[in-house]
N, C-alpha and C positions, 0 to 999 in steps of 0.2 A: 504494500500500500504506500504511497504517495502523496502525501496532501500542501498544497497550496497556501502557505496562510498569507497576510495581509498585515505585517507586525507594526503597531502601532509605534510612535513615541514614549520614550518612558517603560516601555517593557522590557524586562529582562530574557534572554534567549535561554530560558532554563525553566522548568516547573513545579519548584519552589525557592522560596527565599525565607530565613529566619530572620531577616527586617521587614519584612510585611509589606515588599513591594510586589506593583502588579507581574506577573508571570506568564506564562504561555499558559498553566493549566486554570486562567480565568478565561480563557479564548476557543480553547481545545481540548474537547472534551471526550478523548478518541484514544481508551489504554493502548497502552505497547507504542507507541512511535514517543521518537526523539528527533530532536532537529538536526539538519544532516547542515552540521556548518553554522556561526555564528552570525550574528548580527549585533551589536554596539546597541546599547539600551538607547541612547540618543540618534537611533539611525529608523528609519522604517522601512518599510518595503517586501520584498517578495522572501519566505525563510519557508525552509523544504520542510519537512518532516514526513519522517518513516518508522517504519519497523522492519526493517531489510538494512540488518549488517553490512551487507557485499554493497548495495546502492549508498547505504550510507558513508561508506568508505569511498565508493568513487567520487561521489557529489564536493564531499567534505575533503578529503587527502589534496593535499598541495602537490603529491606528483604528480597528479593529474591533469593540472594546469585547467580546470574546467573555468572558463569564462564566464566574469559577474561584473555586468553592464548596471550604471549608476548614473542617477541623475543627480545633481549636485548644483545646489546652490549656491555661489559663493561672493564674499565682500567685493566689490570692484569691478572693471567691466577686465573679462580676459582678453590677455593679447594673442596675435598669431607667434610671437616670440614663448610666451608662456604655456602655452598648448604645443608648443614643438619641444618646450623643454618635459615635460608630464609624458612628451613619446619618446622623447632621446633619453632618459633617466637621469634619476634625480640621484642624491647620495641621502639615505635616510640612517639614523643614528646605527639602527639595524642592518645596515647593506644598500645596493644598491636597490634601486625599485624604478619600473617604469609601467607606462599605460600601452595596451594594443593598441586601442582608439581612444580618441578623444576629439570631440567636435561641440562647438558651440549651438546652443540651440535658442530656439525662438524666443524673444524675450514672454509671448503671452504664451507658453507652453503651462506655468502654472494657475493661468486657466483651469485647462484640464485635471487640475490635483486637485484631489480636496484639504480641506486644512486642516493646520497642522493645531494641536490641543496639547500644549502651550502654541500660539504663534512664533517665529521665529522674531526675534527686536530687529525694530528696522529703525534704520539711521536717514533723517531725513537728506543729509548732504552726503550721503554714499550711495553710489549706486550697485547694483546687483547685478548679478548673471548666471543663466546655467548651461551646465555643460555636462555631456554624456561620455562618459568616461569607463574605460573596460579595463578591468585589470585580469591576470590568470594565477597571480599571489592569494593573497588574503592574511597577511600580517595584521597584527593590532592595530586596528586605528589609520590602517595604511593609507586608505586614500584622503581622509584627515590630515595624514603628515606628507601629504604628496601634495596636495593644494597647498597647505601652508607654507612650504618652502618655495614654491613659486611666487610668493606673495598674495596668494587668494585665497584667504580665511574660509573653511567652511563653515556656512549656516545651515542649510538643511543636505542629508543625504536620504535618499531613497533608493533601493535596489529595484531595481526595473527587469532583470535577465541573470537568469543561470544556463550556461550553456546556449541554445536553442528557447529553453520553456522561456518566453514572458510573462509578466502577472498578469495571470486575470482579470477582470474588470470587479478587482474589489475592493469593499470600503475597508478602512483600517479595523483589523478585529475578526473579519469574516475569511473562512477557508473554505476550501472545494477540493476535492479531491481532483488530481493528474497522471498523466500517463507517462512514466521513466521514458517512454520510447521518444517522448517531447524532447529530453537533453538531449 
């Protein structure tokens, strides 16, 4: 089994916490699956869960290099120098790190999101931009510390793509079950 979820802001990728924060198992309510691969309590977006070992080994294992495409919000308008350096690599305290793609996208793409609960602080005299960003790592906080050394602070991240599967059309909190054949 396979399921899709829709990980809110604020939840923790795990299903329980002894600080009494929200968790996967206030969302999912489905024995035997684990989440195949993390997600940043401050991040949202598309997080696997399974009860298949061998899937969840492939999805999650960093040999595998499985591709996770991210929409990202960040302080400042990006440059074409700054988005060349997120493809040429960066040096991050842990190693080097670089992006497959990285392209700037429509400024009214967060249109199409819904919001985020907290909102993210907006600076009236700065401006924003997002950008679709793929990594085949998944270090801590990677692509947090990948904008930041370019000079573009991230404000919101959302996971939009593992592999092949993109998220579903769903609201933050809701899952659907998916087909492994999708990665």
């Amino acid at each position: 089994m396979l399921i899709a979820l829709n990980k809110p802001y604020g939840v923790l990728t795990q299903f329980t916490d002894a600080q009494g924060r929200q968790t996967l198992a206030d969302f999912v309510d489905v024995p035997g699956v684990y989440p195949a691969g993390r997600l940043d309590r401050d991040s949202e977006g598309l997080l696997l869960l399974t009860n298949d070992g061998r899937l969840q080994a492939r999805i999650a294992h960093p040999a595998n290099k499985l591709a996770k495409t991210y929409w990202v919000q960040v302080e400042g308008i990006a440059s074409h120098t700054q988005l060349q350096q997120l493809i040429g690599g960066i040096m991050l305290r842990d190693g080097p790190a670089r992006a497959t793609h990285v392209e700037l996208l429509p400024p009214d793409i967060a249109l199409s999101l819904w919001h985020r609960n907290p909102p993210i602080r907006v600076r009236q005299s700065i401006p924003t931009s997002w950008l679709a960003l793929t990594i085949t790592e998944g270090r801590n906080r990677q692509v947090r510390r990948m904008t930041a050394a370019v000079g573009l602070p991230t404000l919101r991240l959302i996971r939009r793509q593992i592999g092949r599967l993109t998220m579903p059309p769903l609201m933050p909190g809701q899952w659907c079950r998916v087909s492994a054949g999708d990665l």
